[in-house]
C-alpha positions in Angstrom: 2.1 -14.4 -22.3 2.5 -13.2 -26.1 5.6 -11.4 -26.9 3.9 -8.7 -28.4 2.1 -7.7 -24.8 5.4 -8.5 -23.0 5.7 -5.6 -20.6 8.9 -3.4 -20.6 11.4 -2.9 -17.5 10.1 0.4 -17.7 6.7 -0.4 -16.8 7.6 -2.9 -14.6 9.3 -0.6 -12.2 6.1 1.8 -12.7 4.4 -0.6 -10.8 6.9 -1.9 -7.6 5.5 0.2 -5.5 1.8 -0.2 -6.0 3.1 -3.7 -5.9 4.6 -3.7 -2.6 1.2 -2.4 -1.2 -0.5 -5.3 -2.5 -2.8 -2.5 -4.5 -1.7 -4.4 -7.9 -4.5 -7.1 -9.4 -6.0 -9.3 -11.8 -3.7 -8.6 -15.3 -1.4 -6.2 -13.9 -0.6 -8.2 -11.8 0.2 -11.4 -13.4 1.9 -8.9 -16.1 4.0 -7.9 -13.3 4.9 -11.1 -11.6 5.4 -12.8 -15.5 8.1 -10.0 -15.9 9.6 -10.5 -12.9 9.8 -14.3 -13.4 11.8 -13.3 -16.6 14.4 -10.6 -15.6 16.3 -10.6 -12.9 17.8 -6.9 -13.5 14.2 -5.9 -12.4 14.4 -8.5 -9.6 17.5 -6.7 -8.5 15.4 -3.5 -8.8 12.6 -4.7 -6.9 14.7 -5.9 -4.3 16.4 -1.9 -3.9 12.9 -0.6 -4.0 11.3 -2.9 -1.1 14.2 -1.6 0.9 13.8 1.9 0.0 10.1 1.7 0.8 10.7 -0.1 4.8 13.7 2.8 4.7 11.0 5.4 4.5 8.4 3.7 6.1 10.8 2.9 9.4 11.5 6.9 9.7 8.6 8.6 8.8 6.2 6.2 10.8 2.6 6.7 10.5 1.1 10.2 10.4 -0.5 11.1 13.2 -4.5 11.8 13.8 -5.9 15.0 14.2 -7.4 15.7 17.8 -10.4 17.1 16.2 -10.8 13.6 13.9 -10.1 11.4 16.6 -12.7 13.0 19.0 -15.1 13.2 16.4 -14.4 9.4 16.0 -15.0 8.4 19.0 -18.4 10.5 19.3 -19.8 8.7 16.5 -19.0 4.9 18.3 -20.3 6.4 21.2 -23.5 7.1 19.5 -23.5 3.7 17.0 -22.8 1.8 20.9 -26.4 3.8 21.9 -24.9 6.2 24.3 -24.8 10.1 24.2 -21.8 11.6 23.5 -19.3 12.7 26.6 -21.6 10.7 29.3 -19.0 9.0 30.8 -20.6 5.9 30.9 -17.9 2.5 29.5 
């Protein structure tokens, strides 16, 4: 990588967390992980926030789905599986 497009702690830890959702790609990316390879303060940091993030994660859980989404869901595989909606038939 050329010094002059080195990227900064700052924008390194910009990015951890699209990073820990595996949302990072293609030059970010390899920007990222070059960094990282590099500086091991922002190691440390990314280490703090993939903790953080599981911390969160582990309490707030996944939000739940509507009723009204969730029927309507399961409407529309009723009629994509060929069958009218509330018909009982599995």
């Amino acid at each position: 990588m050329d010094v002059t497009n080195r990227m900064t702690c700052e924008d390194a830890v910009r990015q951890f967390f699209a990073y820990l959702d595996r949302a990072l790609a293609g030059e970010a990316l390899e920007s990222l992980e070059a960094h990282l390879a590099t500086c091991l303060d922002c190691c440390d940091r990314l280490q703090f926030s993939r903790e953080l993030d599981e911390f969160v994660k582990a309490r707030v859980g996944e939000p739940a789905v509507p009723e009204h989404v969730e029927a309507r869901v399961r409407r529309m595989i009723e009629i994509a599986r060929g069958r009218a909606p509330g018909s009982g038939a599995r």
